[in-house]
C-alpha positions as CSV (number, residue, x, y, z in Angstrom):
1,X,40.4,-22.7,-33.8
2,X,36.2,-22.9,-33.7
3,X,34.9,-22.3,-30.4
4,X,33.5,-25.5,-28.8
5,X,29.6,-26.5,-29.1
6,X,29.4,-25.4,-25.2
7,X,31.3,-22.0,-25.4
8,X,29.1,-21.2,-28.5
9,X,26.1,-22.4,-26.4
10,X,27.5,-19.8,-23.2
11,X,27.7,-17.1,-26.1
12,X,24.4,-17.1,-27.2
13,X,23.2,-17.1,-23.8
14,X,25.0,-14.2,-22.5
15,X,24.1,-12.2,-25.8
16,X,20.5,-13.0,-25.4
17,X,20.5,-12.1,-21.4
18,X,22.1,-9.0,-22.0
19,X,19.4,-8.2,-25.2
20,X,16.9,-9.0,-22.5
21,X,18.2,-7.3,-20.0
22,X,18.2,-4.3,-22.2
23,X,14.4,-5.0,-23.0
24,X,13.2,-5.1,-19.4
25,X,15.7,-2.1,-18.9
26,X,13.1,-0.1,-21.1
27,X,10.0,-2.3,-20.7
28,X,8.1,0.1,-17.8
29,X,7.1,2.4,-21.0
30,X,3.6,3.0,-22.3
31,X,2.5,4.8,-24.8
32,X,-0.7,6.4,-25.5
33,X,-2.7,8.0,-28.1
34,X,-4.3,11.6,-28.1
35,X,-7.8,10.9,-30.6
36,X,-10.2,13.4,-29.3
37,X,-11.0,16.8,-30.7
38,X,-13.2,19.6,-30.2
39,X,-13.0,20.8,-33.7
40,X,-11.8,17.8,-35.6
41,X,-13.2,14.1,-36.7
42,X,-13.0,12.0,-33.3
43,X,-10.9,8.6,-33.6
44,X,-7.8,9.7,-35.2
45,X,-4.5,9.8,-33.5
46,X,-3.2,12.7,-33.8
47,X,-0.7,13.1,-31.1
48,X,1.2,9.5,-29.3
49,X,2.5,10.5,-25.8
50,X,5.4,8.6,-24.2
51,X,6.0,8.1,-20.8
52,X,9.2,5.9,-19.4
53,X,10.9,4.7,-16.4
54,X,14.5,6.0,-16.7
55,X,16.7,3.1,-15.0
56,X,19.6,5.0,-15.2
57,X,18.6,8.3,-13.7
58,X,15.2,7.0,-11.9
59,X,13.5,10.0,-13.7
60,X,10.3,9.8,-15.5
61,X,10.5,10.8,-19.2
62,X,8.2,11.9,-21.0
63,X,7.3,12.3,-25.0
64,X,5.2,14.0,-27.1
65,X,4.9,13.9,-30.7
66,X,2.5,15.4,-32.6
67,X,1.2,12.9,-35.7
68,X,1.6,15.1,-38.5
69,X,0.6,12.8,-40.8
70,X,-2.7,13.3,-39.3
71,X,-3.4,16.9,-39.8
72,X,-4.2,19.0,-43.4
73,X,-2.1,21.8,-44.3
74,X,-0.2,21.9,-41.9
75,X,2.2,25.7,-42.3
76,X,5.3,26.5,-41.1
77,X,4.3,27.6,-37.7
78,X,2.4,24.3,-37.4
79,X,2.9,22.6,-33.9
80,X,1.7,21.8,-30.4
81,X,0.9,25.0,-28.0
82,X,0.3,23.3,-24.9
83,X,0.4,20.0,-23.5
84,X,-1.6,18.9,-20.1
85,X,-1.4,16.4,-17.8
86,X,-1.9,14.4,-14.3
87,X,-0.5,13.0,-11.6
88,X,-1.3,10.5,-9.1
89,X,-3.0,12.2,-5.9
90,X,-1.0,9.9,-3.4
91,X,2.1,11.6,-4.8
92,X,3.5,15.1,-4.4
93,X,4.2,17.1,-7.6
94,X,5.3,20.2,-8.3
95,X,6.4,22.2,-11.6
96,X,10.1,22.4,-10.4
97,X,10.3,18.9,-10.2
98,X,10.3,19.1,-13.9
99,X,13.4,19.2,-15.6
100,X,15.6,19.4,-18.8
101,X,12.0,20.9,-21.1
102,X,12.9,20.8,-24.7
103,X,11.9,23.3,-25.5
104,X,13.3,25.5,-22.8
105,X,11.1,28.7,-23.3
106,X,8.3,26.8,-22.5
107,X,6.3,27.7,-18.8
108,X,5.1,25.6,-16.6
109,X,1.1,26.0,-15.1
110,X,-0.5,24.0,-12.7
111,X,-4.2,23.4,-12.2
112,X,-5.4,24.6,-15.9
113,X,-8.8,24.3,-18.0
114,X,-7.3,22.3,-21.1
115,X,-9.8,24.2,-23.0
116,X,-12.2,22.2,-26.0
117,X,-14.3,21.0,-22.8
118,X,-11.6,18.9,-21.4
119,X,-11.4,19.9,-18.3
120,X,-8.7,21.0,-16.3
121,X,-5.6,19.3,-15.6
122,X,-2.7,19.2,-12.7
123,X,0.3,20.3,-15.0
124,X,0.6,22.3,-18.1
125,X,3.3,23.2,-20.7
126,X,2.3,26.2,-22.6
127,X,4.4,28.0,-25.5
128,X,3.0,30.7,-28.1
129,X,3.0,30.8,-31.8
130,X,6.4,31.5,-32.0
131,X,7.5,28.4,-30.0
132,X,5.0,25.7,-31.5
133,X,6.7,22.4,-31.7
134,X,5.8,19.0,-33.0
135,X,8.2,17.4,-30.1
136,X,8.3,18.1,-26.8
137,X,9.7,16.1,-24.1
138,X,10.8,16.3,-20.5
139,X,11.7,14.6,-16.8
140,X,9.8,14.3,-13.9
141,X,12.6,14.3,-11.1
142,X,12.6,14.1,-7.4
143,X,9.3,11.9,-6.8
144,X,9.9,9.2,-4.2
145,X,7.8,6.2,-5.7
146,X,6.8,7.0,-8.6
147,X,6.0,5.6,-11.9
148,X,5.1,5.7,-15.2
149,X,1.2,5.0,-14.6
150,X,1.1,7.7,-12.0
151,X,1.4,10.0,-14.8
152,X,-1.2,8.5,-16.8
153,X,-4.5,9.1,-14.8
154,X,-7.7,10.6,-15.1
155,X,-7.9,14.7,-13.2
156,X,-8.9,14.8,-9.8
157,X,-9.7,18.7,-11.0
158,X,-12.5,17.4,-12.9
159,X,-13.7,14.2,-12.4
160,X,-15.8,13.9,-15.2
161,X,-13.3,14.7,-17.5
162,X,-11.7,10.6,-17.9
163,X,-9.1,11.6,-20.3
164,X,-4.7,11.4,-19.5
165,X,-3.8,13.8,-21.6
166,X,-4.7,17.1,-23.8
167,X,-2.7,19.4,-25.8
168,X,-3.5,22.6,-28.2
169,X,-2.4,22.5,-32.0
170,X,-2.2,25.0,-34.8
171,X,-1.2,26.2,-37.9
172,X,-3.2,23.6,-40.2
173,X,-5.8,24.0,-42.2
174,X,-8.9,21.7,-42.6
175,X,-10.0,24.0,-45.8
176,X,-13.4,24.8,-43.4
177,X,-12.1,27.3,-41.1
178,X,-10.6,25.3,-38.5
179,X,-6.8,26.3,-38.2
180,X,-6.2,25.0,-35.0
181,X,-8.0,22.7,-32.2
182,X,-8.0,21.0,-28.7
183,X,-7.2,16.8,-28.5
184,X,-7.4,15.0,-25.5
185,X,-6.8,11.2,-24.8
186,X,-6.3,7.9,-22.7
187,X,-5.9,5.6,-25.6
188,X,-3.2,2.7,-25.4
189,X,-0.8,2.2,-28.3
190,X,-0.9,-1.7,-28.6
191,X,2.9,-3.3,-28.7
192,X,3.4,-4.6,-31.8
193,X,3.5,-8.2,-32.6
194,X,7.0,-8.7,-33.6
195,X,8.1,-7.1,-30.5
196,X,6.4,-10.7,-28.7
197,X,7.8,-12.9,-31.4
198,X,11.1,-11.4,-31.2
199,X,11.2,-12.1,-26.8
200,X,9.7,-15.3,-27.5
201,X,12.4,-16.5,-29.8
202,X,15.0,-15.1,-27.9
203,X,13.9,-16.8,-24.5
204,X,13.8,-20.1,-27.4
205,X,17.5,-19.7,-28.0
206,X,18.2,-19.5,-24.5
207,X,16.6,-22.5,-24.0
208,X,18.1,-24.5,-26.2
209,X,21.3,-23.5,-25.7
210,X,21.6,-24.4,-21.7
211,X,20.6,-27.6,-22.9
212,X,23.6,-27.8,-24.5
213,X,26.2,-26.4,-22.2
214,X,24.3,-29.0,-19.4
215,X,24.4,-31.7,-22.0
C-alpha cells in the first residue's frame, strides 16, 4: 500500500529538517585563503585554512591544506613547515589547550616572528624537513566561549601586521632559485552558489509540503 499524500508530505519534511539540521550542525565554519608571499607572485591561494565549531565535542577544529596545485616542482619532501596563528585577546589560550595535532611530532611555540615580514603571531606549529606535510589539522579545547572567529583575527603582537594566518613551505621549485617561501592571509573563501540554491530548495520543499499535511 502507497503511503498517503499527508504521510509522504510528513516524510519529506522530516528528511529535509534533519538535512538542515545537519547544515546548521556544520554551518559556524569559515574558510580562508593564505595569498601572500614573500618570495612568490602575490594573489594566488596557495594554502585554504579551515576553522569549525565542533557541535559534538564543543572543540574548535582546525584545517590546513596546502594548494599544491599552486606551487612548481613541488619534490618529495614538499610540504608546510610551520603554520601560525591568533587568538582573540578577551580569551585565554594556551598551547596545551591544543589537542589531537596530526601530525603528532609537531611542537607547539607561542609568541613567534612568522618570518617573510609577517610579523609575529600568538601560536605556532613548527615541524622540520623531515615532517613537512601538506595537511595539518588540530583542536582547540578547553576555551570557555569561544568560537571560530576568535581564531581568525589580526596579532595583537604586531599590530601592523593585518593578516590571520602564515605558514612556511618548501621543497618546490620556481626554476629561479626560490625553493621554499613564507605566505600569509585573511582572505575569505566565498560559499559556493549551489550550496544557497540547494538550502533554498530545500526550505521550498518544506514549504510546500506543510501545505499539504495542513491541507
Amino acid at each position: 500500500m502507497k503511503p498517503t499524500t499527508p504521510v509522504r508530505a510528513l516524510t519529506v519534511v522530516l528528511l529535509a529538517t534533519v538535512i538542515l539540521g545537519a547544515s546548521a550542525a556544520n554551518a559556524t565554519s569559515f574558510s580562508y585563503f593564505l595569498d601572500q608571499s614573500n618570495a612568490m607572485p602575490g594573489g594566488v591561494n596557495y594554502l585554504k585554512v579551515t576553522i569549525s565549531d565542533n557541535m559534538m565535542s564543543g572543540n574548535i577544529d582546525f584545517r590546513v591544506d596546502v594548494l599544491s596545485s599552486a606551487f612548481p616542482s613541488p619534490g618529495s619532501d614538499f610540504g608546510m613547515q610551520t603554520f601560525s596563528f591568533n587568538y582573540n585577546s578577551a580569551l585565554t589560550v594556551h598551547k596545551n589547550n591544543i589537542i589531537d595535532i596530526d601530525p603528532s611530532n609537531w611542537t607547539i611555540l607561542e609568541d613567534q616572528n612568522a618570518g617573510g615580514g609577517f610579523g609575529k603571531f600568538e601560536l605556532q606549529f613548527k615541524g622540520n624537513g623531515s615532517n613537512r606535510t601538506e595537511l595539518l589539522t588540530f583542536s582547540i579545547t578547553g576555551v570557555s566561549g569561544d568560537s571560530p572567529s576568535d581564531y581568525a583575527i589580526g596579532s595583537t603582537l604586531n599590530t601592523s601586521s593585518g593578516e590571520f594566518f602564515a605558514a612556511h613551505v618548501a621543497g618546490f621549485n620556481n626554476g629561479s632559485g626560490v625553493t621554499s617561501a613564507q605566505f600569509a592571509g585573511s582572505t575569505p573563501v566565498p560559499i559556493p552558489a549551489a550550496i544557497w540554491l540547494f538550502g533554498s530548495g530545500l526550505l521550498g520543499m518544506v514549504v510546500v509540503a506543510r501545505r499539504k499535511i495542513s491541507n
